[in-house]
C-alpha positions as CSV (number, residue, x, y, z in Angstrom):
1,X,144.2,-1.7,66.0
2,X,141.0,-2.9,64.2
3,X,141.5,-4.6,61.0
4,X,138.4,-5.2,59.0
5,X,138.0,-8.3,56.4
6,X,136.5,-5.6,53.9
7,X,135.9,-2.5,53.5
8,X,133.6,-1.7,51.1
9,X,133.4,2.1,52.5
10,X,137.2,2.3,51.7
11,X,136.9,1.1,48.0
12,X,133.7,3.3,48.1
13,X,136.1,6.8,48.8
14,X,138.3,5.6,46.3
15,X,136.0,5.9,43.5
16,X,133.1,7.8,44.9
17,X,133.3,10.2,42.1
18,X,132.9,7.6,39.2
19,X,130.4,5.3,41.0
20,X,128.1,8.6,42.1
21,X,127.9,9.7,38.3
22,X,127.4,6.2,36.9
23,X,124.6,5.6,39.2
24,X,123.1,9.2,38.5
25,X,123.5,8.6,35.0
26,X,121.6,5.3,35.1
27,X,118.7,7.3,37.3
28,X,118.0,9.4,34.8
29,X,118.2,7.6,31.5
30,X,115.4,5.5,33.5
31,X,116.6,2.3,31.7
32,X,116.7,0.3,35.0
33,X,116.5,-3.5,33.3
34,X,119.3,-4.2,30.6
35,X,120.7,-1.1,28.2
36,X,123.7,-0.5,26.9
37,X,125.3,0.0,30.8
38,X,124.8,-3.6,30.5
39,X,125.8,-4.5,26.7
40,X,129.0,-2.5,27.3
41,X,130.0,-4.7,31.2
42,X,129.2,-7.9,29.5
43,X,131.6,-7.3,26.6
44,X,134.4,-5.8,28.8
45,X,134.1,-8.5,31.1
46,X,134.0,-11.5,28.6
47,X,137.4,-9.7,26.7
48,X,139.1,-9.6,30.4
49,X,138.3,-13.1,31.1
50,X,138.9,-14.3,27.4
51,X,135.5,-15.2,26.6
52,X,133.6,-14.6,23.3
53,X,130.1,-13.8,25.5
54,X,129.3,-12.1,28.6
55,X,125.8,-12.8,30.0
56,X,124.9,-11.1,33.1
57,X,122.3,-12.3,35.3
58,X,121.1,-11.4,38.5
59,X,123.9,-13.9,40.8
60,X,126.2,-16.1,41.2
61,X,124.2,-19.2,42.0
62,X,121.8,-18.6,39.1
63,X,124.9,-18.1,36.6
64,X,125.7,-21.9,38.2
65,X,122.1,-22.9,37.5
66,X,121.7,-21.4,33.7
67,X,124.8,-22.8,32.8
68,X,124.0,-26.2,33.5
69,X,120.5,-25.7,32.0
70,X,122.0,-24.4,28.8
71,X,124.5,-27.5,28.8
72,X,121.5,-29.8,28.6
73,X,121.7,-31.4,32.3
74,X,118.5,-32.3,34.1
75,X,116.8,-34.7,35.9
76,X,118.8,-38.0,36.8
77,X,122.1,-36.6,35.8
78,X,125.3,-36.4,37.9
79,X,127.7,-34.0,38.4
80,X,130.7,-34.1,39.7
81,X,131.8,-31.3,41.8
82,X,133.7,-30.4,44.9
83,X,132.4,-30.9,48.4
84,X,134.4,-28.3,49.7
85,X,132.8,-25.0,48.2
86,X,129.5,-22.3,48.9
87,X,126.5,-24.0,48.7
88,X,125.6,-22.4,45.7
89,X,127.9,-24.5,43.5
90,X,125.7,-27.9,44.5
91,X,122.4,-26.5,45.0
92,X,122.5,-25.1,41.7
93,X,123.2,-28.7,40.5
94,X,119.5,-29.8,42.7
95,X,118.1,-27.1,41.3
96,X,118.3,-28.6,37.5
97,X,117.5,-32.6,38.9
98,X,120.6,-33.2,38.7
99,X,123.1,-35.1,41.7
100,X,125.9,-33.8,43.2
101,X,128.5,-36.1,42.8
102,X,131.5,-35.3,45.1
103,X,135.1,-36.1,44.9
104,X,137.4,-34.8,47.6
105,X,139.6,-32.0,47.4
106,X,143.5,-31.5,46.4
107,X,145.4,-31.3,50.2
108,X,148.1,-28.6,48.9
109,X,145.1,-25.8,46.7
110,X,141.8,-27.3,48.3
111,X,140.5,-27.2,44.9
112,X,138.5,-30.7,43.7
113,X,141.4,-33.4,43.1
114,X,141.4,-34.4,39.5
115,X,143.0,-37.5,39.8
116,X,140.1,-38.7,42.0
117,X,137.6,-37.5,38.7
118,X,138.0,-40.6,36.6
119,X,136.4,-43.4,39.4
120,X,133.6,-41.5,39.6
121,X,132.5,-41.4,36.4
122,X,129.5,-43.7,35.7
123,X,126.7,-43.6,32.8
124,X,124.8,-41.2,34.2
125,X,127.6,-38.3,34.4
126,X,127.2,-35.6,32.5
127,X,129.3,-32.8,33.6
128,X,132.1,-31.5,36.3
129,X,131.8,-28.7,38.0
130,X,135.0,-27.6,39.6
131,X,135.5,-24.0,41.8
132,X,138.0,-22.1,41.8
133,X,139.0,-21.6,45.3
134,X,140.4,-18.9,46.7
135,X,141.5,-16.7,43.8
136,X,143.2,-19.9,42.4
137,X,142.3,-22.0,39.4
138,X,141.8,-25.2,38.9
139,X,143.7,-27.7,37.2
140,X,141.9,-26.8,33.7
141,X,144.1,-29.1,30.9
142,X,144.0,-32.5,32.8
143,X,140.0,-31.4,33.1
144,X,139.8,-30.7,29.5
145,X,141.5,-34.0,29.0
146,X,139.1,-36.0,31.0
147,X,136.1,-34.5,29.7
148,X,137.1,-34.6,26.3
149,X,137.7,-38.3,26.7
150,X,134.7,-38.7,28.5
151,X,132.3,-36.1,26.5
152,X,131.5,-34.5,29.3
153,X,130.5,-30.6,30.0
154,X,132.6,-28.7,32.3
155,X,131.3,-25.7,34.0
156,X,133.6,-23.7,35.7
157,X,132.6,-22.0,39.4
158,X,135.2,-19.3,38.8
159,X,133.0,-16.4,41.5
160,X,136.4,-16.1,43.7
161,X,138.7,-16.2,40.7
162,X,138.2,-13.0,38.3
163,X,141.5,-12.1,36.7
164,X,143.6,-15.0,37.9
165,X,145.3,-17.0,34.9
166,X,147.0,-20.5,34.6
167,X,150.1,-20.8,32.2
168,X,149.0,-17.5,30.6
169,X,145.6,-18.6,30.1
170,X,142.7,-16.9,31.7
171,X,139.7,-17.8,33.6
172,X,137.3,-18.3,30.6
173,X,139.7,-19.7,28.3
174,X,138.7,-23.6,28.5
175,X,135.1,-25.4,29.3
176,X,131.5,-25.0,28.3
177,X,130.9,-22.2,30.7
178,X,132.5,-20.4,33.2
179,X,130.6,-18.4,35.7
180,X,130.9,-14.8,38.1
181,X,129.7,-13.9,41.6
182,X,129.3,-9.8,41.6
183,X,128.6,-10.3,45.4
184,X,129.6,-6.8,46.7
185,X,132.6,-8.5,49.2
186,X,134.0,-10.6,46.0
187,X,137.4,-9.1,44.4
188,X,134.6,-7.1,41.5
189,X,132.0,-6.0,43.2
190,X,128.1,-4.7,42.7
191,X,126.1,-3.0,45.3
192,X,123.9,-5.6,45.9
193,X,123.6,-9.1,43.8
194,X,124.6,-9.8,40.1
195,X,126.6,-12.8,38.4
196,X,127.5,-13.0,34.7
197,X,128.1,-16.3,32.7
198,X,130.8,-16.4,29.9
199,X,131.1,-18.7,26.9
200,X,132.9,-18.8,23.9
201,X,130.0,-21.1,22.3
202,X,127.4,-19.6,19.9
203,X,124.5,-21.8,20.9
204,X,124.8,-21.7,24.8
205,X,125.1,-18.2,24.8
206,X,122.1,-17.6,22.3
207,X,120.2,-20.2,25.0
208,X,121.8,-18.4,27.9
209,X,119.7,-15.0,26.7
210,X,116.5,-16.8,26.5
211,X,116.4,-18.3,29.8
212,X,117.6,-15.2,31.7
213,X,114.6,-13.6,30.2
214,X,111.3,-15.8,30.7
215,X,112.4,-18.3,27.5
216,X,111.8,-15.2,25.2
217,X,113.9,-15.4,21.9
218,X,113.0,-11.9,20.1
219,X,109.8,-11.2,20.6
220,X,109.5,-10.2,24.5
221,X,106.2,-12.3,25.0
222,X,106.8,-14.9,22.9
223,X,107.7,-18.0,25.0
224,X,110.2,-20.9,23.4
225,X,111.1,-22.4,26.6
226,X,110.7,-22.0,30.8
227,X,113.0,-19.6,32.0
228,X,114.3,-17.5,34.8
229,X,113.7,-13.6,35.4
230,X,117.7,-13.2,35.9
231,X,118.8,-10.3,34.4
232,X,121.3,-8.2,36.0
233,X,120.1,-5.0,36.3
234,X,121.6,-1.6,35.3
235,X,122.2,0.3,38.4
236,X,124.4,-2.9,39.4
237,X,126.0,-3.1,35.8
238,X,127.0,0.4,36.0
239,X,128.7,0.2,39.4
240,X,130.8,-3.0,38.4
241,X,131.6,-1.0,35.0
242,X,133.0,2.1,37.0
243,X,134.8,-0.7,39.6
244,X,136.8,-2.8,36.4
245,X,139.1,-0.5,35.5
246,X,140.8,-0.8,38.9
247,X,140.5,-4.6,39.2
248,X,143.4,-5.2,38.0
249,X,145.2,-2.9,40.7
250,X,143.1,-4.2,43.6
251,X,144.2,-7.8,42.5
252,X,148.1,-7.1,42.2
253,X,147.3,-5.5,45.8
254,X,145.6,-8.5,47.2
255,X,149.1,-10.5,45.6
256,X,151.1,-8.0,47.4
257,X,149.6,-8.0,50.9
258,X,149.8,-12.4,50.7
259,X,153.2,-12.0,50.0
260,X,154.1,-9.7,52.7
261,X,151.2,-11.9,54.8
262,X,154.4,-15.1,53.8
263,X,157.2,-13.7,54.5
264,X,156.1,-12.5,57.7
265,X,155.0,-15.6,59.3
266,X,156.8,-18.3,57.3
267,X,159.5,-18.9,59.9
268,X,156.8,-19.0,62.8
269,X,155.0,-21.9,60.5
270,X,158.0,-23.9,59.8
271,X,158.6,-23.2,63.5
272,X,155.2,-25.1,64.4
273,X,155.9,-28.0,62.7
274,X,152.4,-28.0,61.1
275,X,150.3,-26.2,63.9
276,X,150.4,-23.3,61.2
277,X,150.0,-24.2,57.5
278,X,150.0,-21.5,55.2
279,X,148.4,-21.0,51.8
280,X,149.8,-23.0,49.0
281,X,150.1,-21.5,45.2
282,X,150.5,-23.9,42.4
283,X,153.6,-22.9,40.4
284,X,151.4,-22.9,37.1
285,X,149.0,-20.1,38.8
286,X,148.9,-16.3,39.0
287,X,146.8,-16.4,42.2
288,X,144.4,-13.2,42.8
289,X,143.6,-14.2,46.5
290,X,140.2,-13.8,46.9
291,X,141.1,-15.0,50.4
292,X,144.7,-15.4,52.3
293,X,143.5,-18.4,53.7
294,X,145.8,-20.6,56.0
295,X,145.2,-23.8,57.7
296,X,145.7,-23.9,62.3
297,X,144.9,-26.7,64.5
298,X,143.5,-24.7,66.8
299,X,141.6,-22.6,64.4
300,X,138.8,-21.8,66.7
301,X,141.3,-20.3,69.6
302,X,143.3,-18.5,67.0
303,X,140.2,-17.1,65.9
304,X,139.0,-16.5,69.3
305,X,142.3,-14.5,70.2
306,X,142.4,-12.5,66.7
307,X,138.8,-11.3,67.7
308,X,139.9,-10.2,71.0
309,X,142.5,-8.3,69.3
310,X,140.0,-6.4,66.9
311,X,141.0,-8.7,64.0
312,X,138.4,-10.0,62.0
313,X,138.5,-13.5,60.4
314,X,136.6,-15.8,58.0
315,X,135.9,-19.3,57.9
316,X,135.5,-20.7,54.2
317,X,133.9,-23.2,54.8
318,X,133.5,-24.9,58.2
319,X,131.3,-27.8,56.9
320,X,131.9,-29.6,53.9
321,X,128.8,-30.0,52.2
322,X,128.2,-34.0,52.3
323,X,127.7,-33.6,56.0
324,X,124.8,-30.9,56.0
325,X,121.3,-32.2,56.0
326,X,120.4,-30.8,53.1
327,X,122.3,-33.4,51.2
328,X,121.8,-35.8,53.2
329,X,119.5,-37.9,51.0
330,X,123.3,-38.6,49.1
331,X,123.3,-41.4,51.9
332,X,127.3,-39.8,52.8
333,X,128.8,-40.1,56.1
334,X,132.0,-38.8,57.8
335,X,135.0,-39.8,57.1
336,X,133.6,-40.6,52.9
337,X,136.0,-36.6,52.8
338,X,138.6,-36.8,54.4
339,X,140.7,-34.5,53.2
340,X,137.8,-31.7,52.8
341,X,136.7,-32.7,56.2
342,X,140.1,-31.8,57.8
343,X,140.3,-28.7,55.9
344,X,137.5,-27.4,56.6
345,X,138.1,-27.6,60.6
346,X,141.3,-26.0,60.1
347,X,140.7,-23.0,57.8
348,X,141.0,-19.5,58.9
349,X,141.4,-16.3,56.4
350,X,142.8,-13.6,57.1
351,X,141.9,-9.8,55.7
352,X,143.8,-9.3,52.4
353,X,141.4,-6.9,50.7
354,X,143.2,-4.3,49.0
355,X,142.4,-1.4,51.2
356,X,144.7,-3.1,53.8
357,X,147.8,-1.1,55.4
358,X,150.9,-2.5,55.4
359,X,150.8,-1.2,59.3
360,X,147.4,-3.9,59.6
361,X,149.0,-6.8,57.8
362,X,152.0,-6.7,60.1
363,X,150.0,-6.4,62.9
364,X,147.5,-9.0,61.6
365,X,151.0,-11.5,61.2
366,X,152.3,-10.3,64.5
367,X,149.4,-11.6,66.4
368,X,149.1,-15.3,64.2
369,X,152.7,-15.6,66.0
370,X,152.2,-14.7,69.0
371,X,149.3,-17.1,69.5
372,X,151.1,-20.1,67.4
């Protein structure tokens, strides 16, 4: 039986109808770059996410790097952020001047450890930058708290998270900004690239607007600052806008298949005596499982044996970032991680896109047990 990780051609019959029209109608109003398609996605998304602004830009990685931008970090700065993410989360910090600053990662969500925040403050911090990981938010009132104490900016990597709440509260309830990946395998999204950055502060988002387009303010060649050609364009915008009404169903899907994904292979991992770990979910989090991700010791076979049995898998993230060369300037070594570090060799997700069969998940879980 082959069991994909997505399938986009799936979601794609679901809504063909809708998604066909919206693009037709975008064709021939000829308003490719911003329009209402776009005015009308940023203010559905920012009231679903419990923002006051949407801005959409063209990705996630430059919705990281305008939101720092807009919250005044640059050269010399340090943020401190998770080594145990995309790359886009700490390259958009380099992009700005700023350093990376990591702290290792909670052992039971993977998301950055709070408690470890406060030691690695110095003078020169100016922000956190936590993700999201997962589907499953981050601790936000003890971040609050320490950047409150601190006066620092937090902005939020929420790409994996859209739709997922914490005590009630959702994604872009707390921090400076909080930032969206449209990246067509992500729970929403576009046929190609897009990102959107939402903020419930009047003068980021009036600076957000300017730097997406050139550092224009009202008049479209009138310069006040350096900025970004980031818009998100309209095609994209009306695909996602035809896609949100259904998020909220794929999402309670994604919920259902990890739960069935639990209570079919919870005896085999308490069987294993830690061979198998599975996915944890803190008590205060409505998770939206972006990925079912669970945690072998022999990750590599298991994957190995799921591919010869026309399962497909994902590793998220094999590397943590302090050990690729690109940061290696950060002078870090291994073993500075080590809780990202063992993660990272022993994560393995398994397909929970809602498109999924109930036939596929229990097949998917059959085959985890047989090989644990």
């Amino acid at each position: 039986m082959r069991v994909q990780l997505a399938d986009l051609r799936a979601q794609y019959g679901e809504l063909k109808e809708q998604i066909d029209a919206a693009i037709v109608a975008v064709i021939e109003s000829s308003r490719f770059s911003g329009g209402s398609v776009v005015v009308k996605l940023e203010a559905e998304i920012a009231e679903f996410c419990g923002a006051k602004y949407g801005i959409g830009v063209a990705s996630g990685t430059d919705a990281l790097t305008l939101s720092l931008l807009s919250c005044g970090i640059g050269r010399g700065d340090e943020v401190i952020t998770t080594p145990f993410t995309f790359g886009a989360t700490s390259e958009a910090i380099a992009h700005v001047g700023a350093v990376p600053v990591f702290v290792d990662i909670d052992p039971c969500t993977y998301n950055l450890d709070v408690t470890q925040i406060e030691a690695k403050i110095t003078p020169r911090t100016k922000a956190i930058l936590p993700v999201d990981l997962y589907g499953q938010m981050v601790d936000r009132a003890s971040l609050t708290e320490i950047a409150k104490q601190h006066r620092l900016r937090v902005v939020y990597d929420s790409a994996q998270s859209i739709g997922a709440l914490q005590n009630g509260r959702p994604i872009a309830a707390d921090g400076d900004t909080v930032t969206l990946s449209f990246y067509p395998t992500k729970n929403l999204g576009a046929y190609g690239d897009g990102g959107m950055i939402l903020t419930n502060d009047d003068s980021i988002a009036e600076m957000l607007k300017s730097l997406r387009g050139h550092g224009t303010k009202q008049h479209p060649y009138y310069y006040e600052r350096i900025g970004y050609c980031s818009r998100l364009d309209a095609i994209q915008a009306a695909v996602l806008d035809a896609k949100l009404p259904l998020l909220p169903v794929w999402n309670e899907r994604r919920r259902r298949n990890a739960h069935l994904y639990h209570s079919l292979l919870s005896e085999t991992a308490t069987a294993s005596k830690s061979s198998l770990i599975l996915p944890a979910c803190d008590a205060s989090n409505l998770h939206i499982y972006h990925q079912y991700t669970l945690r072998h010791t022999q990750r590599d076979a298991l994957q190995a044996f799921l591919k010869e049995n026309e399962i497909d898998t994902g590793i998220y993230y094999p590397l943590p970032l302090h050990l690729h060369p690109a940061y290696a300037d950060l002078g870090h070594k291994e073993g500075d991680f080590p809780r990202a570090e063992q993660i990272a060799s022993e994560v393995l997700s398994l397909p929970v896109h809602p498109e999924l069969t109930e036939e596929q998940i229990v097949y998917t879980a059959e085959k985890v047990c047989q090989f644990t």
